[in-house]
C-alpha positions in Angstrom: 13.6 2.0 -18.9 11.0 1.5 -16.2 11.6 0.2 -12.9 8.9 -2.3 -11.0 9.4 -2.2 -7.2 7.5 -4.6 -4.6 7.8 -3.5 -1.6 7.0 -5.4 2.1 4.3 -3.4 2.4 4.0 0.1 5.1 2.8 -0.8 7.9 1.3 1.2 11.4 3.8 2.4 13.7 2.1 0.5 16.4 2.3 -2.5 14.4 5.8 -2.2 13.5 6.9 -1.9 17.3 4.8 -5.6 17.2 6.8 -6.9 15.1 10.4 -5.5 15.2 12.9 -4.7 13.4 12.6 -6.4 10.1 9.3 -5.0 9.2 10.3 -1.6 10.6 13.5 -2.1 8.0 10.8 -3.2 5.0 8.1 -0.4 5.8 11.1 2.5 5.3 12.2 0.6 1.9 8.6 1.0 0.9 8.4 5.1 2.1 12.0 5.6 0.0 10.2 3.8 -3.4 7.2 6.1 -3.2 9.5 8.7 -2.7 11.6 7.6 -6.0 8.5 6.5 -8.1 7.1 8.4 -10.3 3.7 5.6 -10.7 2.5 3.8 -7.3 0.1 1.1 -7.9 -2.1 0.9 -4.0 -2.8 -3.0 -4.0 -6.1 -3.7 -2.1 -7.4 -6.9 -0.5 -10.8 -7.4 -2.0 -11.8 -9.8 1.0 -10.5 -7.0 3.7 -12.7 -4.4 1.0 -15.8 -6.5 1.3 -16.1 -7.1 5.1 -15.2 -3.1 5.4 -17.5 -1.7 2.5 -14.8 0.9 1.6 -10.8 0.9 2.1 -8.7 1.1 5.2 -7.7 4.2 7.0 -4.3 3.6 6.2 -4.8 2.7 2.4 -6.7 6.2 1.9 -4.0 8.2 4.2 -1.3 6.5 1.1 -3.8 7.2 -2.0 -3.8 10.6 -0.4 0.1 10.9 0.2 0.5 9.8 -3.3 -1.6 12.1 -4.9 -0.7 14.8 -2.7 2.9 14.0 -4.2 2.4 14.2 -7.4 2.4 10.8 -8.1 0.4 8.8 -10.5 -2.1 6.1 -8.5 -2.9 3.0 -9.7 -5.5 0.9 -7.7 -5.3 -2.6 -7.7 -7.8 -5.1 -6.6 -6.3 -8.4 -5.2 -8.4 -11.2 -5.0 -11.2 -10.1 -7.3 -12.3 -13.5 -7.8 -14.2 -13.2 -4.3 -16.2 -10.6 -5.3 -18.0 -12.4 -7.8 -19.0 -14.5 -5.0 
């Protein structure tokens, strides 16, 4: 069988002292999946990617973990349709 997971995202932990509890709870649900998963699929914001040029600090530092994990990484670009534009 294979499992899909969608997680609330992981966020900074400056961010999650912003905005509490919840997102604190949602960000350690997403750190147990990867831990469990065997496939992460990174989703990107093409709109954040094209006013950056390249990816986030953050999204590298969990490509990184991932790989660095043994984990199979699957990139995916959100939003694609702006790209085109």
């Amino acid at each position: 069988p294979v499992w899909l997971v969608d997680t609330a995202g992981w966020e900074r932990r400056t961010l999650l002292e912003k905005k509490g509890l919840l997102a604190s709870l949602g960000s350690l649900e997403a750190k147990r999946s990867m831990n469990r998963a065997h496939v992460v699929a990174l989703l990107l914001d093409a709109e954040v990617y094209l006013q950056e040029g390249r990816m986030l600090r953050s999204e590298v530092a969990l490509a990184r973990r991932a790989t660095e994990e043994g984990k199979a990484l699957i990139i995916v670009l959100n939003k694609s349709d702006v790209l085109s534009k």
